[in-house]
N, C-alpha and C positions, 0 to 999 in steps of 0.2 A: 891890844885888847885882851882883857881875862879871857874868852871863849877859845882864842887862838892858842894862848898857850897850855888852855887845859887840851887842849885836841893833842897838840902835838906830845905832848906828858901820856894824852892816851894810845898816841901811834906809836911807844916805844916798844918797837920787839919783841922783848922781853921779860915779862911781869909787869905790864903797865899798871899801874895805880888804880884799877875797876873799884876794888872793894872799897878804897880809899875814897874814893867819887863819891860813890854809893853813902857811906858813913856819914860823911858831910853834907849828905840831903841837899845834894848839888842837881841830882838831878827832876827836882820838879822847877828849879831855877833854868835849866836847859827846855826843859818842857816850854815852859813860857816865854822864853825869847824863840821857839819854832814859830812863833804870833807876831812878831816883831814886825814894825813895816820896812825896817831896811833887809832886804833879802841877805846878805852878805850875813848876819847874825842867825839868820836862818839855816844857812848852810854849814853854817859856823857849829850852833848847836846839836844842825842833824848831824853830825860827821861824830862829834862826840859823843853823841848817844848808840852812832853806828857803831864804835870803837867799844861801849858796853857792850852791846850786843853780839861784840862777836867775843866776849869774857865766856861763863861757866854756864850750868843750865840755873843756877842760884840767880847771878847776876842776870838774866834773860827774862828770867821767872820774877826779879824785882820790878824790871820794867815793864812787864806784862800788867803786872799788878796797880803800879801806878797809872795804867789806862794807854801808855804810850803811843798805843796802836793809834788809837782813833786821832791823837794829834798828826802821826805821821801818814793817815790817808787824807783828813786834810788839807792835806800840802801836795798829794798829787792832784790837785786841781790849781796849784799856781802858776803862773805863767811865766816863774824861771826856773829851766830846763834843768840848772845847775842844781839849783833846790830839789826839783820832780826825782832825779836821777841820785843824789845821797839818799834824798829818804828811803824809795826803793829798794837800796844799797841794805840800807839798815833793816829793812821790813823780809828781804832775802834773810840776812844776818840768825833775824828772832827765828824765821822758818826752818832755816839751815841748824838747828841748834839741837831739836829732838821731835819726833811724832809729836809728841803731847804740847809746845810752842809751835810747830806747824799747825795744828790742829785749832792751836787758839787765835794765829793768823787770818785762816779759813771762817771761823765764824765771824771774822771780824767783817767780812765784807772784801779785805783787803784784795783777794784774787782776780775779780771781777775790774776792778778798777785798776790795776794792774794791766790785765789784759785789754781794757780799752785804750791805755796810752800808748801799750805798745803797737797796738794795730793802725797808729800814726808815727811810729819811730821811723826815722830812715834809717835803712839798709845799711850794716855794716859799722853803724857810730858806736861808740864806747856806751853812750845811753840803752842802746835794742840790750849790747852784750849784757851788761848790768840787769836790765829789765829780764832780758831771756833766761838770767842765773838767779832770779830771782822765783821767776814762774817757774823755774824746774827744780827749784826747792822745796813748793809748795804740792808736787806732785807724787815725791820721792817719799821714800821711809815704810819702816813695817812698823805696825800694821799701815794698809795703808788708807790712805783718806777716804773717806766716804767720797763716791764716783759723785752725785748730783754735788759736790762741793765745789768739785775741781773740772767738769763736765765743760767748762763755759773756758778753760784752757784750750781744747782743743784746735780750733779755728785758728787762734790766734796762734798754736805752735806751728800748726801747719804752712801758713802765713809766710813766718818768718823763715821755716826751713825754706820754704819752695823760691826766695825771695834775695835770701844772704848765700856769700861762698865762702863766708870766716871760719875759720875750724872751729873757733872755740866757740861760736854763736852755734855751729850746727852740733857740735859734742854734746850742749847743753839742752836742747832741743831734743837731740835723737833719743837721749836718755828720758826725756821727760816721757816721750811718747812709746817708749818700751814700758816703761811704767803706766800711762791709763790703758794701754791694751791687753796687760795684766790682768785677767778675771773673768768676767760674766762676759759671754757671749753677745749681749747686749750693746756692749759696748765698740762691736766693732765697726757698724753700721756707722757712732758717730765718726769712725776714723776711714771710711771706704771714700776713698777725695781721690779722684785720678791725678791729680797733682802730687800728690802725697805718698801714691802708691809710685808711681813713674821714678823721684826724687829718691825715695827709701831704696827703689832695685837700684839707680844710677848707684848710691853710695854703699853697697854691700863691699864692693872688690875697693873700696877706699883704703890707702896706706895705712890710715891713723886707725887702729882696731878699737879707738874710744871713741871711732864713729860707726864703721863698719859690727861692732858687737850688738851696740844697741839696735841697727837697722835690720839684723837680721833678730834678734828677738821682738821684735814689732813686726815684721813680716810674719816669720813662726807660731805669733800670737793671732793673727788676721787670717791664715789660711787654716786654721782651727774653724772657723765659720760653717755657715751650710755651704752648697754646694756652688751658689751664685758667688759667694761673696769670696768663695777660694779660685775660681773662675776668672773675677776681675781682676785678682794679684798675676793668674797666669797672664790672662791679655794684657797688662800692664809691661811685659818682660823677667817676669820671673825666673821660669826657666831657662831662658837664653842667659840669664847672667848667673844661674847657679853650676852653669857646666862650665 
């Protein structure tokens, strides 16, 4: 099939053929077999579109434009996995690219719905990782996102920290949540979860310092609070894991 072999022409390495793609107005043609009822062309499509999306902020910016977005959140409500988890893929991709494609992610809805599929991922699969490095792309970046945008991430990162023991699922996580507790004091209330606090002191003395860095700046950011809410980080074990 055509679809297959534009995928792999776009997984090359090295200068794959995005612009190329692009010129030949191939891709409102990929847009519409996202619609397809054989799913296999689905995933076929999303994968290539993934493959733009992870091009230039020009090529991200094309896609944006051509509405991409709202095809690829209707497809997290299909009921192959496979499909759910490239598109995601590629919706990480747009957000991972610049504030101002994060930003246009955000209004799309897309965070939200994101965050309800993965609050049914199981632990540990390739789909949470992909889904988890997705929501922590849409968290990241200066400036950063307006809080009520990304406010509805919360739960869900905590979730999955308190839940997974994959490094790369908790790196993506711990990063996420050093970035909303970033800023207005407001915001720390939504992060005060004795799960959350418990799991962040566990992981401070971790080897991998791309997990242990973020957990003590999300700590550092929560005992900033009033009196109560720096209180709860102590009862948690704070201190006993920072001597």
């Amino acid at each position: 099939m055509a679809c297959i072999g534009l995928r792999k022409l776009l997984s090359i390495e090295n200068q794959p053929p995005i612009q190329a793609v692009i010129d030949a107005n191939l891709v409102p043609i990929l847009m519409s077999l996202l619609h397809h009822h054989i799913p296999q062309f689905q995933f076929e499509a999303a994968w290539c579109l993934t493959n733009i999306a992870s091009g230039t902020t020009d090529h991200v910016t094309n896609l944006i434009e051509k509405d991409v977005l709202s095809h690829f959140i209707q497809l997290l409500s299909s009921p192959h996995i496979e499909v759910v988890e490239q598109v995601i893929w590629g919706i990480g991709n747009i957000a991972g690219d610049s504030p101002s494609t994060r930003d246009s992610v955000l209004r799309s809805g897309a965070l939200d719905r994101i965050a309800d599929v993965l609050d049914k991922a199981e632990p540990g699969t390739s789909f949470m990782r992909n889904a988890s490095w997705a929501l922590s792309n849409l968290c990241r970046g200066r400036p950063q996102p307006q809080y009520q945008l990304v406010r509805r991430a919360i739960p869900t990162l905590i979730k999955v920290l308190v839940e997974n023991d994959k490094e790369d699922i908790i790196t993506d996580i711990c990063w996420a949540l050093s970035y909303l507790s970033d800023g207005a004091k407001e915001r720390i209330n939504d992060l005060l979860n004795q799960g959350l606090l418990v799991k962040m002191i566990q992981l401070l003395k971790h080897e991998n310092l791309a997990i242990a860095i973020p957990c003590l700046r999300t700590i550092g950011n929560i005992v900033t609070g009033d009196d109560d809410q720096t209180q709860m980080a102590v009862n948690s074990g704070l201190v006993d894991a920072l001597n």
